[in-house]
C-alpha positions in Angstrom: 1.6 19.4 -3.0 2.2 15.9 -4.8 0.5 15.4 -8.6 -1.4 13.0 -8.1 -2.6 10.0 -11.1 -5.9 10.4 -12.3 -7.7 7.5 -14.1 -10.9 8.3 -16.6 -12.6 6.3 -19.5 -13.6 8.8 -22.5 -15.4 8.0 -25.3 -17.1 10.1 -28.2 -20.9 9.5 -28.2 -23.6 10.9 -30.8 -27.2 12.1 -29.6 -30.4 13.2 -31.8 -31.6 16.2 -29.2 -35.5 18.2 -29.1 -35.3 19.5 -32.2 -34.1 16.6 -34.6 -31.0 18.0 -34.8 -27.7 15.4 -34.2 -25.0 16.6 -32.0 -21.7 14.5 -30.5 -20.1 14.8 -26.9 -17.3 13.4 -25.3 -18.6 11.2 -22.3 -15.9 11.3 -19.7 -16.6 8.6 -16.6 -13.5 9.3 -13.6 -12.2 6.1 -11.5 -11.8 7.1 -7.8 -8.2 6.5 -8.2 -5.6 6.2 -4.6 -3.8 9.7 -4.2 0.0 8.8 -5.2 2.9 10.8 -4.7 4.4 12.5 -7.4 7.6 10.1 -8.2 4.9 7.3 -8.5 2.6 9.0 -10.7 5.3 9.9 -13.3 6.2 6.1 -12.5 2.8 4.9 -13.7 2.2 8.0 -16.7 5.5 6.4 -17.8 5.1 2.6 -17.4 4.5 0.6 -20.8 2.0 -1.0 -18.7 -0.1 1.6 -16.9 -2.6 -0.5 -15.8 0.0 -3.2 -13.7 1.8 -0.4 -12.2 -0.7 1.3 -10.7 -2.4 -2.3 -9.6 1.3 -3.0 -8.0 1.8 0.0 -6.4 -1.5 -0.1 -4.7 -0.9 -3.6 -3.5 2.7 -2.9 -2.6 1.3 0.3 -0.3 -1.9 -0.4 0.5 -2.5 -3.6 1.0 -2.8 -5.0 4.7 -5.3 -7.0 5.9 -7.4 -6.1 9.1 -9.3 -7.9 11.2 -12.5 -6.9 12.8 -14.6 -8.3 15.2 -18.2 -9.1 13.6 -21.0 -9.3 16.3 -24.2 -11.0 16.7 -27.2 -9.4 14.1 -29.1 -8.2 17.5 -25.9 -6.5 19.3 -26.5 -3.1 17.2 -24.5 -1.5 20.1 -21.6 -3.8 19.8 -21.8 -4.4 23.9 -21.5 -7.7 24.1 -19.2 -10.7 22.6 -18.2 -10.6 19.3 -19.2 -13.9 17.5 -16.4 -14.3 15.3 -13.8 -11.9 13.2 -14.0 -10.7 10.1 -10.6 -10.0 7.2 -10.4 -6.5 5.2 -8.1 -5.6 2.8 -8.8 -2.4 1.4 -5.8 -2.5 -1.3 -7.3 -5.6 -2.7 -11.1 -4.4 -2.6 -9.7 -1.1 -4.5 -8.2 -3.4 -7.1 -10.6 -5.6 -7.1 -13.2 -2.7 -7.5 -10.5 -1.0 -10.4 -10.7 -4.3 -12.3 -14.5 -4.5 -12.7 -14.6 -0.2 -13.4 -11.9 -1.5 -16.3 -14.0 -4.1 -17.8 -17.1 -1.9 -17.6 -15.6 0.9 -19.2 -13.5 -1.6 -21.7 -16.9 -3.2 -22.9 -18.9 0.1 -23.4 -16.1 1.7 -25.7 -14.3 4.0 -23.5 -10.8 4.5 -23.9 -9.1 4.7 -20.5 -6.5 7.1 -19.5 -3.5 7.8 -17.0 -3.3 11.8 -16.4 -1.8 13.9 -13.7 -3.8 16.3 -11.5 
């Protein structure tokens, strides 16, 4: 079983419940990181730069783009021509998609962190 990376944002956050009374929590949000093997986890928990690595690995491994056919809005069965092609890279959307989780959780206070699972 590999240890994988796992990426979350915490932040301390203070609340006023029912009964008046103030209370703090830690709010923990979890980015839907790539399963890595092991040696690249301890790679990335290591890096000075925790952030690049993991962006480099996942665009070094899974980054290839795919082409699908794209058919016309009325062929909901896909039977007939297909009226062009379409380019997916899921490495790049997951990076892409990592990025804008980062600045989110950047701009809200959270203080993101590399952890193995």
């Amino acid at each position: 079983m590999s240890m994988n990376i796992m990426i979350t944002a915490e932040r301390k956050i203070t609340f006023k419940n029912k009964a008046g009374m103030r209370g703090a929590v830690t709010q923990i949000e979890f980015f839907n990181a790539l399963q890595t093997p092991t040696e690249v986890t301890f790679k990335i928990l290591h890096s000075a730069d925790q952030v690049k690595t993991y962006i480099d690995w996942v665009l070094a491994e899974c980054s290839q783009d795919e082409i699908s056919p794209v058919y016309a809005d009325d062929d909901i069965f896909e039977e007939g021509e297909p009226v062009g092609t379409e380019v997916w890279n899921s490495g790049k959307e997951h990076v892409e998609n990592f990025k804008d989780w980062l600045a989110e959780v950047e701009y809200q206070g959270f203080t993101v962190k590399f952890e193995v699972t």
